[in-house]
C-alpha positions in Angstrom: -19.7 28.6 79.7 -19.2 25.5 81.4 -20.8 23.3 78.7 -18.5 25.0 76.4 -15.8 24.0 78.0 -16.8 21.0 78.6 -17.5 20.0 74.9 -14.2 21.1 74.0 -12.4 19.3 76.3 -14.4 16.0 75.2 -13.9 16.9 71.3 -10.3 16.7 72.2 -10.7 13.6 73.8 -12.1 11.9 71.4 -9.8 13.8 68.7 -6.7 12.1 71.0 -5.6 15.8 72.1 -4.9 14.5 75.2 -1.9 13.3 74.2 -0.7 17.1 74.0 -1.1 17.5 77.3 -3.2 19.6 79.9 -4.0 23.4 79.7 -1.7 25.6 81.5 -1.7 29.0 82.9 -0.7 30.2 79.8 -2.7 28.2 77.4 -6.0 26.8 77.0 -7.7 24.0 75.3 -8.5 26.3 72.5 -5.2 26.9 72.0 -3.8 23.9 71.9 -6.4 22.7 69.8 -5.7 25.1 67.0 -1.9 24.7 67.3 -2.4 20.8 67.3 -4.4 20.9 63.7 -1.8 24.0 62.5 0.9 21.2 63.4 -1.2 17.9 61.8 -1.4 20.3 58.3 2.0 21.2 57.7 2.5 17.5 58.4 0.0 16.9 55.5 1.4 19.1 53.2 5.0 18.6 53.8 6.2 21.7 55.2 8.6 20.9 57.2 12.5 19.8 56.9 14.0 16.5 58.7 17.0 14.4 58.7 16.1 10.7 56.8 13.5 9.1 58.9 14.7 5.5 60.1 12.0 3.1 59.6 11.5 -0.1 60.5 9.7 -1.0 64.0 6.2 -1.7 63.7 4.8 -0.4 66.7 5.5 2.0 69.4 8.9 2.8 70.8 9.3 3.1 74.1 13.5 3.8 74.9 16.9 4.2 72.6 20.6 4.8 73.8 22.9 5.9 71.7 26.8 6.0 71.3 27.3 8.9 68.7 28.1 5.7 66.2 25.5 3.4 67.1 22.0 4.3 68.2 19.4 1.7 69.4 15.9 1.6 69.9 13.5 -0.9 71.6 10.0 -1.4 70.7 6.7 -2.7 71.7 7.3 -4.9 68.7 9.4 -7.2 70.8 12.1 -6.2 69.2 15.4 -3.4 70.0 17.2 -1.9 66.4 20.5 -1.0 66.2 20.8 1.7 63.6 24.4 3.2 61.9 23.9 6.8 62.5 26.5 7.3 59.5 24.6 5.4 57.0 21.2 5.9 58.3 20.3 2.6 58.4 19.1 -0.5 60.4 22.1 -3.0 60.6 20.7 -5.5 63.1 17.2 -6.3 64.5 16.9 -8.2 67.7 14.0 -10.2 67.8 15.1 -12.6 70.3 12.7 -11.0 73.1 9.3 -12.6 74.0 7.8 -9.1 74.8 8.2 -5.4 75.3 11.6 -4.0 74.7 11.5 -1.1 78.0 14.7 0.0 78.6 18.2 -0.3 77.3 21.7 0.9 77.6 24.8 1.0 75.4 28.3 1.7 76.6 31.6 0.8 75.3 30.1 -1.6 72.1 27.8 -3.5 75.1 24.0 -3.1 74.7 21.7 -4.4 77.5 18.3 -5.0 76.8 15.4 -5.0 79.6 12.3 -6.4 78.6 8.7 -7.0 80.0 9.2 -10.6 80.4 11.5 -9.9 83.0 14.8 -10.9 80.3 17.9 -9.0 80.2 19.8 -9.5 77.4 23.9 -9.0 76.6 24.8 -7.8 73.1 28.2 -7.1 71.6 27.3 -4.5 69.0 30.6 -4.1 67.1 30.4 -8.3 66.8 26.9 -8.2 66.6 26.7 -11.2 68.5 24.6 -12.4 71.7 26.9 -12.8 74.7 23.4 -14.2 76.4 20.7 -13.6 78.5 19.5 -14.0 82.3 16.5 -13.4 84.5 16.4 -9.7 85.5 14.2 -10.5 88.5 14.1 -13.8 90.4 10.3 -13.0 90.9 10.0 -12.8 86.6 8.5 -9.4 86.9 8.9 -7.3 83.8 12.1 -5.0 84.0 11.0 -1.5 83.8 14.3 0.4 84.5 18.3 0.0 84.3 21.4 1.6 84.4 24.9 0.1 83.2 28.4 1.4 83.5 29.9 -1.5 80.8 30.0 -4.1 83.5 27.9 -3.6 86.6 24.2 -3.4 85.6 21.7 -2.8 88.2 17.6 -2.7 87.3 14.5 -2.5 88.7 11.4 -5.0 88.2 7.6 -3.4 87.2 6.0 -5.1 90.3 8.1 -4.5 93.8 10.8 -1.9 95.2 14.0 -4.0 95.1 16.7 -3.8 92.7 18.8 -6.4 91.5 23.1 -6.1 90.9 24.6 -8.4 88.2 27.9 -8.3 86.5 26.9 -7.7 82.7 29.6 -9.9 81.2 29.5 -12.8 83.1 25.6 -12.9 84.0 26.5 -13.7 87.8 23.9 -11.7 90.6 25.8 -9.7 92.7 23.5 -8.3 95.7 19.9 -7.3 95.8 19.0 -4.0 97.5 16.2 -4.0 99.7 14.2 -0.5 100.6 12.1 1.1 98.6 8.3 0.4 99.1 7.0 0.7 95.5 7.9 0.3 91.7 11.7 1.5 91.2 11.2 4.5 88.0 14.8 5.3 87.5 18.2 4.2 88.5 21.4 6.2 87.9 25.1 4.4 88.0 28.0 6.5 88.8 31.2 4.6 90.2 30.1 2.2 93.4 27.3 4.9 94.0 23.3 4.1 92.3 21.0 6.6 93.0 16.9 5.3 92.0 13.9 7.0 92.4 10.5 5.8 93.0 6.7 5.9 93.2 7.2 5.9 96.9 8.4 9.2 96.9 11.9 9.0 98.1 15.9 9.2 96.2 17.6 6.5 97.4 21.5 6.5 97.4 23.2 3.1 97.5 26.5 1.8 98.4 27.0 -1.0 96.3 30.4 -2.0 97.9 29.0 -2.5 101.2 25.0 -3.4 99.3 23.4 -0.7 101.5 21.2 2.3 101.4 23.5 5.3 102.5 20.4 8.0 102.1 17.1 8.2 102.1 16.1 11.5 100.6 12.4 12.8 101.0 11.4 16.3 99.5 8.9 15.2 96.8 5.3 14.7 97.5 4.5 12.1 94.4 6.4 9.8 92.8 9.9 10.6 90.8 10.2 9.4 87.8 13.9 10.6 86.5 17.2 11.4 88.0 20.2 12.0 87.1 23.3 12.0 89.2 27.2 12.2 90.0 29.6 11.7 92.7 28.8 15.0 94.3 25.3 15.3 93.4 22.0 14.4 91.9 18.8 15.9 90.6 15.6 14.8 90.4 12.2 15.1 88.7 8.7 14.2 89.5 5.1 13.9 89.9 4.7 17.3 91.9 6.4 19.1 89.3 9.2 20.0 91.5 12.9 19.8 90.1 15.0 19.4 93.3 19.3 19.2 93.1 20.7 16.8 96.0 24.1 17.1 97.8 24.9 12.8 97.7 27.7 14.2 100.6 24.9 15.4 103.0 22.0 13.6 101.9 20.1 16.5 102.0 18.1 19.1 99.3 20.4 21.8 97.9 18.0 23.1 95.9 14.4 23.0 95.2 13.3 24.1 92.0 9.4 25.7 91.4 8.1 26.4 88.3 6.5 23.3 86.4 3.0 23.3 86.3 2.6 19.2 85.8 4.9 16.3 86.1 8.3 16.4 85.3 9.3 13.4 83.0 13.0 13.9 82.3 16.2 16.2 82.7 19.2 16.4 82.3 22.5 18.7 83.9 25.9 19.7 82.5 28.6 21.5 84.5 26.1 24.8 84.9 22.7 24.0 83.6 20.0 21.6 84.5 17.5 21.2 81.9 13.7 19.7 82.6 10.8 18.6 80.7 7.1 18.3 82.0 3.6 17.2 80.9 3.2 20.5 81.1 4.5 21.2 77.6 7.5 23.1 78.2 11.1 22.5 79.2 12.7 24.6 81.7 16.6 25.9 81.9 18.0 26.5 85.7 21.2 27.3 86.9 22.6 25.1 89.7 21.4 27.7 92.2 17.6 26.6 91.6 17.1 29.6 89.5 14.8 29.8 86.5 16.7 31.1 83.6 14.8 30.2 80.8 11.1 28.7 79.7 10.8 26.7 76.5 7.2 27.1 75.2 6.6 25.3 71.8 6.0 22.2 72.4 2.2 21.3 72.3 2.2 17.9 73.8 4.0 16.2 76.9 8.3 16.8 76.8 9.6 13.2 78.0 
């Protein structure tokens, strides 16, 4: 029995199942196996229906933003794409970075690129012209996160806990704040409030007027790796699989939220739902009271 299951966990690694995620509860290797080569066939034979595929990077991409008029990807390729969602084409390509595109952000016609060479980079999309380019992190570390409200950009650097404050127009550095104790995952921007998690553990919440940390908040027991927040609030996601929903006011847990099985990669809230997806291959609906109210199941690989 347990050679069995060994081999078929080692067919799927070799076959790249992996990438689909680990069993849960309420599946097994078997399973996803089957639904995995049930998915690869109607790839094969073209059942399936989808909206014109844009083509054009020529390796893996790893973020995109998007305006409803504009969206833009960046790749591995070295390169971000700004595509016309209209037209359903590419009408610029980027190619001034010297390595991995990681992160970007687009608001109000301003894209800013974050790349592994530690570059950020200022675009005007509407012009489609360069506005220039400055280093993310005095230490050249690659940028690995970022968040921009159309002119204060703040982002975190792949090596070291510190985040960096520049003005996105002019390119001038406007504080650096010190605190967390490992890599900086994600970074939300809401007024003169940030809000980053980390792979130390903790939700940081930052007064950027005064350049300090206002909170420290500690309820996950790995590291969080997206966040999302307001004035009021934020919630968070994370290695332990726990969804918890922060009062910013308090600085304390409003709500912890059980249910995912592996490590929660990304959410998102509105007014009364907060939505999260996990590694382990489903995406779970909750109400702002911490309660479950639905569980997505079709997905057969990892929901980022």
């Amino acid at each position: 029995k347990n050679c069995a299951r060994l081999a078929r966990k080692t067919h799927c690694r070799c076959r790249n199942w992996l990438r689909f995620g680990s069993p849960s509860k309420s599946g097994s290797w078997k399973e996803i196996y089957v639904r995995a080569l049930r998915l690869e066939a109607n790839w094969a034979q073209g059942r399936y229906v989808v909206e014109p595929i844009l083509r054009g990077h020529k390796k893996r991409i790893g973020c995109i933003d998007c305006d409803g008029r504009f969206l833009v990807s960046g790749s591995a390729d070295n390169t971000a794409r700004i595509w016309d969602l209209e037209k359903r084409e590419c009408v610029r390509v980027l190619d001034k970075h010297s390595d991995e595109v990681t992160c970007i952000a687009l608001k109000n016609d301003i894209l800013v690129t974050g790349c592994a060479d530690g570059m950020i980079r200022v675009w005007n999309v509407a012009l489609e012209k360069s506005l220039g380019q400055f280093t993310g992190d005095p230490g050249r570390a690659g940028i690995c996160c970022l968040a921009f409200d159309g002119d204060t950009l703040i982002c975190g650097a792949s090596d070291r806990g510190r985040l960096q404050v520049w003005s996105a127009r002019t390119g001038r550095h406007l504080d650096t704040l010190m605190g967390h104790a490992d890599e900086v995952k994600c970074i939300e921007l809401t007024g003169c409030v940030a809000v980053s998690g980390s792979w130390d553990r903790t939700l940081r919440v930052w007064d950027l007027k005064k350049g300090i940390s206002r909170h420290v908040l500690q309820r996950h027991s790995e590291g969080i790796f997206c966040c999302q927040a307001d004035e009021e609030k934020a919630v968070s996601g994370g290695g332990d699989g726990l969804v918890v929903l922060w009062d910013l006011q308090k600085g304390e847990a409003r709500h912890v939220m059980v249910g995912h099985e592996a490590e929660v990669y990304c959410l998102e809230y509105d007014a009364t739902i907060v939505a999260s997806g996990s590694a382990d291959s489903t995406v779970r609906l909750w109400d702002h009271n911490g309660s479950c109210l639905h569980v997505l199941e079709e997905h057969i690989g990892i929901v980022r």
